[in-house]
C-alpha positions in Angstrom: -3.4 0.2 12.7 0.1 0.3 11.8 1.5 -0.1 8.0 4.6 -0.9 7.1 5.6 -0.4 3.6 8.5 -2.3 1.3 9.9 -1.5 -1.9 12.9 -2.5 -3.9 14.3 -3.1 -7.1 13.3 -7.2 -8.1 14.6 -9.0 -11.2 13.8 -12.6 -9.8 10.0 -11.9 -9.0 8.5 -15.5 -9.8 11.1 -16.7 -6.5 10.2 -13.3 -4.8 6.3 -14.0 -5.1 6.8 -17.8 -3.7 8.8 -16.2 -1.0 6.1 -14.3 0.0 3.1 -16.8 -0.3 5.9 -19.2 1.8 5.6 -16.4 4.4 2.4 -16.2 4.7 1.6 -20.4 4.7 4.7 -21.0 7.4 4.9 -17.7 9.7 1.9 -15.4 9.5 0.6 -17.9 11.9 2.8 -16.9 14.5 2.9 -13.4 13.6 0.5 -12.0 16.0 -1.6 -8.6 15.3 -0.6 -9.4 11.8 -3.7 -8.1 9.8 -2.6 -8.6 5.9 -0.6 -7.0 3.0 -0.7 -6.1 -0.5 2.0 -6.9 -3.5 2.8 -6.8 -6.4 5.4 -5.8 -9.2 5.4 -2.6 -11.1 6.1 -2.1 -15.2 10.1 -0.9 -14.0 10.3 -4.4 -11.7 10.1 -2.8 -8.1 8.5 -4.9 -5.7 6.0 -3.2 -3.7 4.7 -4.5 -0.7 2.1 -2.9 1.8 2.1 -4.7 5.1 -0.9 -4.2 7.9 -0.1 -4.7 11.9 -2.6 -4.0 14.3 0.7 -1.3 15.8 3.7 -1.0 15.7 4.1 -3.0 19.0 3.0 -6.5 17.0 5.2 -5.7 13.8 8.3 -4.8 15.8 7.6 -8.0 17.6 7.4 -10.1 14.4 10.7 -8.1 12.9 12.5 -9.6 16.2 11.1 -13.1 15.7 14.4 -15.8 14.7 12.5 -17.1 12.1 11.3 -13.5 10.7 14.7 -12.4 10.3 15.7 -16.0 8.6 13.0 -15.4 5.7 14.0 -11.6 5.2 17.6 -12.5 4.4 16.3 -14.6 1.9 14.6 -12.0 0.4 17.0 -9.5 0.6 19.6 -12.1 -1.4 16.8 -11.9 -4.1 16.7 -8.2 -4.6 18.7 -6.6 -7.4 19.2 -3.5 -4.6 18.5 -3.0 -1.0 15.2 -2.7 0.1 13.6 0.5 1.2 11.2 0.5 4.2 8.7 2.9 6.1 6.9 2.7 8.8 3.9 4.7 9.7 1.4 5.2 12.9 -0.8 7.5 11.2 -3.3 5.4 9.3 -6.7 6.6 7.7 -8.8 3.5 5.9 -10.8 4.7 2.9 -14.0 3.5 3.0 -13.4 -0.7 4.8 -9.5 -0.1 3.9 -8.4 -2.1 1.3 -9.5 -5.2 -0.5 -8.5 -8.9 -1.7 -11.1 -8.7 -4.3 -9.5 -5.9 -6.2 -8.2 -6.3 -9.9 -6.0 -3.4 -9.8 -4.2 -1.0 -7.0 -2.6 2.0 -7.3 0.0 2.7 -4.8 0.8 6.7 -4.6 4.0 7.9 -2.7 4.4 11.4 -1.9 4.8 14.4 0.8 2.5 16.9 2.3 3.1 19.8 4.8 -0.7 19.5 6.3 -1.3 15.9 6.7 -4.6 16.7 8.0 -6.2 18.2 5.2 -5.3 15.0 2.8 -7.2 12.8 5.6 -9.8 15.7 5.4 -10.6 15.4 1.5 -10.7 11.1 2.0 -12.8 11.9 4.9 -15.5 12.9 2.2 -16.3 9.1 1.4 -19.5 10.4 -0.4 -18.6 12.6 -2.9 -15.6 10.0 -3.7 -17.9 7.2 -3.8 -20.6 9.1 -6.2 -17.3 10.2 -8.6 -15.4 7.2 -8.2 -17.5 4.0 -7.6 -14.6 1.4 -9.2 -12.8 2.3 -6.0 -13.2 -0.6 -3.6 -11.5 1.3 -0.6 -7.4 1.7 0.5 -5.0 3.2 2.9 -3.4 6.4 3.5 -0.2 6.0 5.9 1.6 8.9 6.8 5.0 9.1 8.3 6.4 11.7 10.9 7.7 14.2 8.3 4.4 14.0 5.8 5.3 11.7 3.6 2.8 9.4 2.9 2.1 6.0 1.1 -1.6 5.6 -0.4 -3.0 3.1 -1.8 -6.3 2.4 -3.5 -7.4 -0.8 -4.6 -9.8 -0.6 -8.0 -12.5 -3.0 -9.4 -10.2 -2.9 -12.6 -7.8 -0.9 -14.4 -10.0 0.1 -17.5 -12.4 1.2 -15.2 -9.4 2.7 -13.1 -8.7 5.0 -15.9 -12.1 5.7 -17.2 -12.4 7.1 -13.5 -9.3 9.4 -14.1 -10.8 10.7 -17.3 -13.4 12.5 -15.1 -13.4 16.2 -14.4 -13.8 16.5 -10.6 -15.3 19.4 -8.9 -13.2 22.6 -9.0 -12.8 22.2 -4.9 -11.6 18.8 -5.3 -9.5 19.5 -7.7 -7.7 21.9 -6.3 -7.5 19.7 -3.2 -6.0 16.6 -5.5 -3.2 18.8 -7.1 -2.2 19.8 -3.2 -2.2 16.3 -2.5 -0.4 14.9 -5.4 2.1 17.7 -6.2 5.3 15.7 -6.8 3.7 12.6 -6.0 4.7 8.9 -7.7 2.4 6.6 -8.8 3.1 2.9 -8.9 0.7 0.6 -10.5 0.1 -2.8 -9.8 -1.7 -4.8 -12.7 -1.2 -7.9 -11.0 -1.5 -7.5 -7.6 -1.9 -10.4 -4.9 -3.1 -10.3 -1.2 -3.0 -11.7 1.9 -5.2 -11.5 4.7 -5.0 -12.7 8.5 
């Protein structure tokens, strides 16, 4: 899998939202290997969008199509900013990945010199499904220089931040304030989906 996130300051999000769902009714069809994304808006009006290929191979094919580069000029001309992208080979899904059915994800961006112990401590799908059973699954996508984009899709938010209240175990712990040191957390109360 290849995931290809976008972000960017969005004033005009109602004309940013129907540019998306127009993307997904008039060229996802011909977007082959697309698999689906996840959107939405945070509180400070960035538009967050997490896009899923099958590789990179079938998204750098869709970037090149005529009519791909047509729609993102039209969202680029709604953006109060450019937009930021990144685009990572390293993907680990939590549990089935992510999910449509979710009332609430949190996307987390940060950097890690050991990539391989974050997958590790996701890896444990047990313990994190006996702590946390509001989350529904998600991505981790990690780019070249350890940087990495997660996001976790929740049954709710209350039940989101009930979670969060919970002491974990000392080891995880320790392993979550590795993981998150300096990371940002973007939350989407109002997230939409689309799937191929």
């Amino acid at each position: 899998m290849f995931i290809q996130m976008i972000q960017g300051s969005c004033t005009r999000q109602d004309e940013a939202h129907e540019l998306l769902d127009e993307w997904r009714r008039d060229l996802a069809p011909g977007a082959a290997g697309w698999l689906g994304g996840t959107y939405g808006f945070t509180d400070d009006g960035q538009l967050m969008g997490v896009v899923r290929f099958e590789s990179r191979e079938a998204a750098m094919a869709n970037s090149a199509r005529p009519e791909q580069g047509a729609w993102a000029e039209r969202l680029t001309a709604l953006m109060d900013g450019p937009l930021e992208f990144h685009d990572c080979d390293d993907v680990t899904l939590l549990f089935d990945g992510g999910s449509d059915e979710a009332g609430f994800v949190q996307i987390i961006r940060g950097r890690v010199d050991d990539p391989s112990r974050l997958k590790a401590m996701l890896a444990d799908t047990t313990t994190l499904h006996e702590m946390r059973p509001e989350i529904l699954g998600g991505t981790l996508a990690i780019e070249a220089d350890g940087r990495f984009i997660e996001t976790v899709a929740f049954t709710s938010e209350d039940a989101a931040r009930q979670g969060e209240r919970m002491e974990p175990p000392a080891e995880v712990r320790r392993e979550l304030e590795y993981a998150m040191k300096g990371a940002s957390f973007y939350d989407l109360h109002h997230p939409w989906f689309d799937s191929a």
